[in-house]
C-alpha positions in Angstrom: 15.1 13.4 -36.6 14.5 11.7 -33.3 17.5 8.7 -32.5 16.4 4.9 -32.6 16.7 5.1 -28.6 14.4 8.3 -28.2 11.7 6.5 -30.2 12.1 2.8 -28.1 12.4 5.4 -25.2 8.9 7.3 -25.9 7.3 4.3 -26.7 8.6 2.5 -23.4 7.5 5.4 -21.3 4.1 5.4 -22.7 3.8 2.1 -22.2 3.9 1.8 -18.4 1.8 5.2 -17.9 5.7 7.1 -17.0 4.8 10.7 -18.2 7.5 12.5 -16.3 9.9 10.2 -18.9 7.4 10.5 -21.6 7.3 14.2 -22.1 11.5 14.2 -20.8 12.3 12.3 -24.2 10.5 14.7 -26.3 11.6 17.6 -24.9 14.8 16.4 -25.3 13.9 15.6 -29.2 12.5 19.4 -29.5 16.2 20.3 -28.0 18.2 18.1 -30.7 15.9 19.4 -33.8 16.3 23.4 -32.2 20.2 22.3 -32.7 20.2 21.2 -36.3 18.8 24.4 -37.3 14.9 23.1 -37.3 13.5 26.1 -35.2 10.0 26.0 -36.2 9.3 22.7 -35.6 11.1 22.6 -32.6 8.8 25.1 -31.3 6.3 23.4 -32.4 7.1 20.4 -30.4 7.6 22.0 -27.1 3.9 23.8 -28.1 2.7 20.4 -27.9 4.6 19.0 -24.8 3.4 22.1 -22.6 -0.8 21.1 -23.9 -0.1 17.4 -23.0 2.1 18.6 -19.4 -1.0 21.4 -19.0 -4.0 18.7 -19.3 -2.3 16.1 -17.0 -1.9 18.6 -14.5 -5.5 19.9 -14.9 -6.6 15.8 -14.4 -4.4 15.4 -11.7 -5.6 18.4 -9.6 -9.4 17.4 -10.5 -11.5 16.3 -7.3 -12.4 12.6 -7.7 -16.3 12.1 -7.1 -16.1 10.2 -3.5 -18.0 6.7 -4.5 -19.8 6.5 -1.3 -21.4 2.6 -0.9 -25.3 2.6 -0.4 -28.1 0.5 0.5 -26.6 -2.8 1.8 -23.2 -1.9 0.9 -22.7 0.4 3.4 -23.1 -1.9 6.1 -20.2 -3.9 4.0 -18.3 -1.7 2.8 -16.2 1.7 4.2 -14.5 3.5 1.7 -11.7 6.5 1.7 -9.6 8.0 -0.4 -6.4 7.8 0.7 -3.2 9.9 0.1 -0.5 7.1 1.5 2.4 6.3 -1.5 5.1 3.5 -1.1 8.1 6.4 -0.9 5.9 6.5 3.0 6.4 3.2 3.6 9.7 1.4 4.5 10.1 -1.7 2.1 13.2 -4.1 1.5 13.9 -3.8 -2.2 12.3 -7.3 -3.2 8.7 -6.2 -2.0 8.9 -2.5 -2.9 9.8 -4.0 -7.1 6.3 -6.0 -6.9 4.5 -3.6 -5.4 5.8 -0.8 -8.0 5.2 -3.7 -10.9 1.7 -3.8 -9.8 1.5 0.3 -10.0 3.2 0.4 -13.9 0.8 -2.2 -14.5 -2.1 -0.5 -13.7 -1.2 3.0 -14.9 -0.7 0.9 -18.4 -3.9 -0.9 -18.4 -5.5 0.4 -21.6 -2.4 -0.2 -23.2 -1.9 -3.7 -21.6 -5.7 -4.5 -22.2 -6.0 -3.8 -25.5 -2.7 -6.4 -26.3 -5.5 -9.0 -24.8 -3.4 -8.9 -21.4 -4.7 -8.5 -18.0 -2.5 -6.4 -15.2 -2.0 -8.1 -11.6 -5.1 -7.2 -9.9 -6.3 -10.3 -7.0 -3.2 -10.2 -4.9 -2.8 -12.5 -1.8 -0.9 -10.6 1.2 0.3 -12.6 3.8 2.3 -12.0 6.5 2.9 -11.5 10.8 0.6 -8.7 12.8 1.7 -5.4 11.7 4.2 -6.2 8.6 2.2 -3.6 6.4 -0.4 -5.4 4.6 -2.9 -3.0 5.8 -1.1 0.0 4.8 0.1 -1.8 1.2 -3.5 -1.3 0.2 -4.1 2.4 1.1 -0.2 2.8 -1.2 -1.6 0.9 -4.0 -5.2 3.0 -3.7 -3.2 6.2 -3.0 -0.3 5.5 -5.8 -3.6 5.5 -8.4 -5.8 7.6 -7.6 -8.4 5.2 -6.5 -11.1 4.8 -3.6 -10.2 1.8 -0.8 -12.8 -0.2 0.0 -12.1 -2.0 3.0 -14.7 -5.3 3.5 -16.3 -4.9 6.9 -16.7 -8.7 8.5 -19.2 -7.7 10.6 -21.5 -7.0 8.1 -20.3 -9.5 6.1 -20.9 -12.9 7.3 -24.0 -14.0 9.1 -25.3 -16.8 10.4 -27.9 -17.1 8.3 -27.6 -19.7 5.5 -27.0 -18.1 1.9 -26.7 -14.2 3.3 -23.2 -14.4 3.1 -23.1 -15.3 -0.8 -25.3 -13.0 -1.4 -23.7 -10.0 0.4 -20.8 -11.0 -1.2 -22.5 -11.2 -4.7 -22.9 -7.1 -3.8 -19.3 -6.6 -3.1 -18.4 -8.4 -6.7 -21.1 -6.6 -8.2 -19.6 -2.9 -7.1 -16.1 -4.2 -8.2 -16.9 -4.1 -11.7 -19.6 -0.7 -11.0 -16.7 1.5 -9.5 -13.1 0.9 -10.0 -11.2 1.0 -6.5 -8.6 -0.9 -4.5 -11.1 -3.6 -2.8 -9.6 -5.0 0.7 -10.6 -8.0 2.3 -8.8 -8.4 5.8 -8.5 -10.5 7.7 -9.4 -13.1 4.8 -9.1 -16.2 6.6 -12.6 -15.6 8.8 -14.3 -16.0 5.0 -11.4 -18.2 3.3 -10.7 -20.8 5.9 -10.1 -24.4 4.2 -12.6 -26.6 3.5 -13.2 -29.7 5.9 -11.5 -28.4 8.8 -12.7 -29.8 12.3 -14.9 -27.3 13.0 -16.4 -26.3 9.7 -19.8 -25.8 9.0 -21.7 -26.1 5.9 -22.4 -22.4 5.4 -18.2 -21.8 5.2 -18.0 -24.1 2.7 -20.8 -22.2 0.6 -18.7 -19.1 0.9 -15.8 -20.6 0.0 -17.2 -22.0 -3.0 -18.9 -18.9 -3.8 -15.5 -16.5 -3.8 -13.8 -19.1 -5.3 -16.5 -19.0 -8.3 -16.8 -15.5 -7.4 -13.3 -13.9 -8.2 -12.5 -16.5 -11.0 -15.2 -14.7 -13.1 -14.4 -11.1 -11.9 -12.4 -9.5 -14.7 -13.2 -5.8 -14.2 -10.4 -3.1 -13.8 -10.6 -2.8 -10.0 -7.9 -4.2 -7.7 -8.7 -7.2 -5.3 -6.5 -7.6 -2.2 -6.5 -10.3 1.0 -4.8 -10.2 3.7 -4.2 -12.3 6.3 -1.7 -13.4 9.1 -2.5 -17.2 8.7 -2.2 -18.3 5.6 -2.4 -22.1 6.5 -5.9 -21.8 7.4 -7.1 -20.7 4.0 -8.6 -23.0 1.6 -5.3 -24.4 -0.9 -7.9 -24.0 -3.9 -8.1 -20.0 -3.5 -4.0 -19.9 -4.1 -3.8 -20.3 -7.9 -7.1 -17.5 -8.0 -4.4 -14.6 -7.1 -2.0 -13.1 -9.4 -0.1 -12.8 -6.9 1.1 -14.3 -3.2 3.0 -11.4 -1.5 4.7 -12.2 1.6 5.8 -9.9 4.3 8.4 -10.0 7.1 9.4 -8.3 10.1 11.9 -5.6 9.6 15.3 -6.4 9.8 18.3 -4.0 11.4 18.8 -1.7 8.7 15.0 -1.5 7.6 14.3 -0.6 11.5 17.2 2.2 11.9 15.2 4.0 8.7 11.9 3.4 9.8 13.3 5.5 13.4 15.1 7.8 11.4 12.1 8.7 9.4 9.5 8.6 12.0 12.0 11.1 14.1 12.5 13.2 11.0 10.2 15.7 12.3 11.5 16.1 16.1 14.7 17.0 17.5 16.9 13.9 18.8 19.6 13.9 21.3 22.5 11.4 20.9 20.6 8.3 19.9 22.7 5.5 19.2 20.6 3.6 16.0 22.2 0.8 15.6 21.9 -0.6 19.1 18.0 1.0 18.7 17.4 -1.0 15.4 19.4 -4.2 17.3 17.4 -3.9 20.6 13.8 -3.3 18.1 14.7 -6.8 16.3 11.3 -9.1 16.6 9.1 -6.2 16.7 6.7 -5.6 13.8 6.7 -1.6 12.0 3.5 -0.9 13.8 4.6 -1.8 16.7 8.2 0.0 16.4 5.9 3.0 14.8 4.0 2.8 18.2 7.4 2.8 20.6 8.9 6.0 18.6 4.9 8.0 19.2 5.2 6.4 22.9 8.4 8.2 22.8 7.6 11.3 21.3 4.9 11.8 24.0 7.3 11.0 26.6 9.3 14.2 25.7 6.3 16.8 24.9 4.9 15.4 28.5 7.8 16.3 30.0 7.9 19.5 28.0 11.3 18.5 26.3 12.5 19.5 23.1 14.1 16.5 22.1 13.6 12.9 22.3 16.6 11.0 24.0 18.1 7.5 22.8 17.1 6.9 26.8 13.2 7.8 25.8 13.6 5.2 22.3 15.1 2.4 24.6 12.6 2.7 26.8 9.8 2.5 24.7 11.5 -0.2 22.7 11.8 -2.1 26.1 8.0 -1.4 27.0 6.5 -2.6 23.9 8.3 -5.5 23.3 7.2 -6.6 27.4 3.6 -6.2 26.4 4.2 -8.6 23.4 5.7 -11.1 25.4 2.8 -10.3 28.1 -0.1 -11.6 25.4 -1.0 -7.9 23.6 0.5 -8.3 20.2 -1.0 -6.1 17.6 -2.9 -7.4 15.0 
């Protein structure tokens, strides 16, 4: 008979959606009852466990219908399907156990649902130029399977009064029509605080209607801001997220693995990553992920096999001069 610990165990796997654990437990439970002498029923069991293993890999490997926007949505929405996970991305460990939280969460949402529970879904991400907001919302899309629909501003707000509401309206409409990781970027052109010095009255409609907006919205699909000035948005659309996820530049370690990783690929001559990941300090990942392709060019221009610590430093050097000359990525 399967142990106190493989029950908790199976049930805890199927909680958070963990199949790999899930059917590891019971084939370990087929193994105990083959031991005791229970043959039968121990085949029995691992009949079973190869159906379940069989159907999830017959799901997994089924093409997802692309849920192209039409009509006025596709002037305000572009959607992909993207294959990014968070093992791709270089995370400290604090960030990388929200993110995953917000994965389990939705991967268990039947199961968390049906307890009368919600998972995280309206997450705030706020953060410098470059830190990976942008990319945390392909990883979350790509981690489950689901379409990103990235907001496009310039279809989005008008200056016509009441357009914008309504366009948005659309956008909240399709989130509960089609499930999908639903981006809004640069959220403070739409979010920006009430009663600022330059407002206008047809801001503070928006505002008011998102605000009214994603307080109703309780459909399955996964809302996500971003911006890289959070003291411009309105203090009212704070408590409306699940979650406020901050990100920083990379520090010294984080930087000699995002090289190392970029580099994996290429052959390196005698680089010297610590004094790299020292010299890189201040720089954002896209912009350190820009100095190691500036670098990689560098060597295939100059039909070289490997990319020097010479080639890194410079590149390093170059990109950080452009910051300081005004061209920081955004």
């Amino acid at each position: 008979m399967p142990t106190a610990d493989q029950i908790k165990a199976l049930l805890s796997s199927h909680a958070e959606g963990d199949e790999a654990q899930f059917f590891a437990v019971a084939m370990q439970i087929a193994a105990a009852e083959a031991r005791v002498g229970h043959g039968k029923f121990a085949e029995e069991l691992r009949a079973l466990i190869d159906k379940a293993k069989n159907r999830v890999a017959i799901e997994a490997a089924s093409p997802i219908p692309l849920a192209k926007p039409r009509g006025e949505l596709a002037d305000i929405l572009s959607v992909s399907y993207p294959k990014t996970n968070l093992s791709d991305m270089v995370l400290g460990k604090p960030l990388e156990r929200r993110l995953s939280r917000v994965i389990r969460e939705h991967k268990a949402v039947r199961h968390i649902r049906s307890n009368g529970l919600s998972p995280r879904r309206k997450l705030l991400l706020v953060g410098k130029p470059g830190t990976g907001k942008t990319l945390t919302a392909s990883a979350l899309a790509g981690e489950l399977g689901l379409p990103l629909f990235v907001v496009r501003l310039d279809g989005l707000i008008t200056k016509f009064m009441g357009e914008t509401s309504a366009k948005l309206r659309l956008i909240f409409d399709s989130l509960k029509q089609t499930r999908g990781v639903y981006l809004f970027d640069e959220f403070d052109s739409i979010g920006s605080e009430r009663g600022l010095a330059n407002d206008v009255g047809e801001i503070r409609r928006v505002v008011n209607s998102f605000l009214q907006m994603v307080e109703q919205d309780h459909s399955d699909s996964l809302i996500i801001a971003a911006t890289n000035h959070i003291g411009l948005l309105d203090r009212a659309l704070f408590r409306r997220f699940d979650d406020i996820i901050e990100f920083d530049l990379p520090d010294e370690d984080q930087i000699k693995l995002l090289l190392q990783t970029k580099l994996s690929g290429f052959k390196v001559l005698k680089i010297r990553w610590a004094t790299i990941a020292q010299s890189a300090l201040g720089l954002s990942y896209a912009d350190i992920v820009r100095a190691v392709e500036d670098s990689i060019k560098t060597a295939l221009i100059e039909d070289r096999e490997a990319i020097s610590h010479v080639d890194l430093a410079t590149c390093i050097d170059e990109r950080k001069a452009t910051l300081v000359g005004g061209g920081a990525a955004t």
